[in-house]
N, C-alpha and C positions, 0 to 999 in steps of 0.2 A: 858840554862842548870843550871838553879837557883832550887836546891828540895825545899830550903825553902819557895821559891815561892809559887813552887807549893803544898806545904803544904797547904800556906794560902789558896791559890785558893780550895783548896780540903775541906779545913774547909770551906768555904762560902757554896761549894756544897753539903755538909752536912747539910747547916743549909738551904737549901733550898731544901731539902728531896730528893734529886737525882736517890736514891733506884730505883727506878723506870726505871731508864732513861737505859736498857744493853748498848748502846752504849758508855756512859760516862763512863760505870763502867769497861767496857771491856779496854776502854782508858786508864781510871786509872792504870788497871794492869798495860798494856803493857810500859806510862812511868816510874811508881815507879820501871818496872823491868832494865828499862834502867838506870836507877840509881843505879842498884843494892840494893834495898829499901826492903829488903825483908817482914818488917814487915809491909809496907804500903802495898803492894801485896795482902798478908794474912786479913791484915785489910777490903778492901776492897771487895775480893773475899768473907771472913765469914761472913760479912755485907746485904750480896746479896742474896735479899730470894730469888728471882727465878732466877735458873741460864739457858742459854743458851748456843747453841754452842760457839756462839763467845766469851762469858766471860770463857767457862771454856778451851776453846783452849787458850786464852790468859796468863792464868795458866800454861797451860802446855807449851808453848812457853818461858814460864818466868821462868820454871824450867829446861827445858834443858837451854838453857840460861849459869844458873848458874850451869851447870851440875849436879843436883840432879835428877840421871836417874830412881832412884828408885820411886820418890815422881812425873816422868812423866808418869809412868806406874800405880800407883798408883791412880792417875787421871783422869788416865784414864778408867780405871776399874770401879773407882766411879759416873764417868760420864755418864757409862754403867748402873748403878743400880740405877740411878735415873732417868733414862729411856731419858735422852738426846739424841737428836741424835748426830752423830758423821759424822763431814764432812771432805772431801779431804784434806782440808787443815790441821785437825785435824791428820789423819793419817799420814803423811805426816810428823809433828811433834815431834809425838811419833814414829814415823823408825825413824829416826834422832835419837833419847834417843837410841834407841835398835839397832844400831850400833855402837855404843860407849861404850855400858855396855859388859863386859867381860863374856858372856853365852854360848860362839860359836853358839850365833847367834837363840837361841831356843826363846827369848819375840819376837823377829822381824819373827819366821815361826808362833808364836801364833798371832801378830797382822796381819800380811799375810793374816792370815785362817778367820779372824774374817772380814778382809778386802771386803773378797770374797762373806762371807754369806753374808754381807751390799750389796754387787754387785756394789762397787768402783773400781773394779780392770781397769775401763776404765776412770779412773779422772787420768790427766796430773799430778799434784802433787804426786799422790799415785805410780804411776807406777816410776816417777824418785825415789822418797823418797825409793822405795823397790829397785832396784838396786844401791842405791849411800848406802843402807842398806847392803844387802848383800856381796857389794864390802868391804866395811869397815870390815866387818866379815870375809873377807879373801873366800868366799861361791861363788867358781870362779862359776861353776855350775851353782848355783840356778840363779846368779846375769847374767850370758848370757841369761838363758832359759827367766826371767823376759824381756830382752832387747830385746828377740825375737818375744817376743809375743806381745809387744809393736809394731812393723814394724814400717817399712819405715818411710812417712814424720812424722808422730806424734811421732818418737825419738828428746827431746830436747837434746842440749847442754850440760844439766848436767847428762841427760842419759849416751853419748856418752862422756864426763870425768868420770865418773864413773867406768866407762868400761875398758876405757885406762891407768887410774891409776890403779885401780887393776891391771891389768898384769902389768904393770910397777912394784908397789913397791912390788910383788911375783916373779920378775924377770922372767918373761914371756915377754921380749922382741920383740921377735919374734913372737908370737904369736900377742902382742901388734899390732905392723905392718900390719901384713897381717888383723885382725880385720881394720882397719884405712881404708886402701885400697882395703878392701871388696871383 
């Protein structure tokens, strides 16, 4: 956990034209974010002529991260305009930002909708990332009807915490319960 290290190391990669390489450059995000490095991030990502999914999810992982929800939505929209595609894990990311930002929940029904047209609503990611979305939003509703339509064995674990802490921290105890015990 040396950045200066990996500085060096980033400058050799630089001086051996890496551009090229998305999987190194995707790397790079994601440790400069774990550093907290925000200008090596930026570095890297504006540096990147062609970007791909995995670079510009790593982006937006690197911004909710640092909770800049705005600048994950934003991201994501740009990602959309330069005709990227947008993969499960990517939604997945950005519900995460749109459960956290204060809208009552209205980026997370437009990433939802945008979800749908893509025809993701059946990726493991995207289905947790929308009710652990919803739940956070307080959107007891929306966040059962998603866990329903999800079924049976294909509900994971952070489905079914999602679910349960919502009614927990809205004081739905009871209802809590009987959800559990089905």
């Amino acid at each position: 956990m040396n950045l200066g290290l990996w500085k060096q190391i980033h400058g050799l990669l630089w001086k051996m034209d890496y551009s090229g390489n998305l999987f190194l450059s995707s790397s790079l995000i994601n440790l400069y974010g774990k550093f907290g490095c925000r200008e090596g991030v930026d570095f890297v990502f504006d540096h990147k002529g062609r970007r791909n999914s995995v670079v510009w999810t790593a982006k937006i992982v690197n911004n909710c991260r640092e909770e800049h929800f705005d600048e994950v939505l934003d991201g994501f929209r740009e990602m959309g305009s330069e005709g990227v595609k947008k993969n499960g894990f990517t939604f997945s990311s950005v519900l995460r930002a749109c459960g956290r930002m204060e809208d009552d929940g209205q980026c997370g029904r437009q990433v939802h909708a945008n979800e749908i047209k893509l025809g993701l609503e059946s990726n493991d990611f995207v289905r947790g990332g929308l009710v652990d979305m919803y739940a956070k939003r307080g959107l007891l509703k929306n966040a059962r009807t998603v866990f329903e339509v999800i079924g049976g064995d294909k509900r994971t674990a952070a489905c079914w915490n999602a679910m349960l802490t919502v009614y927990i921290q809205h004081e739905h105890c009871i209802e809590a319960i009987k959800f559990f015990i089905g």
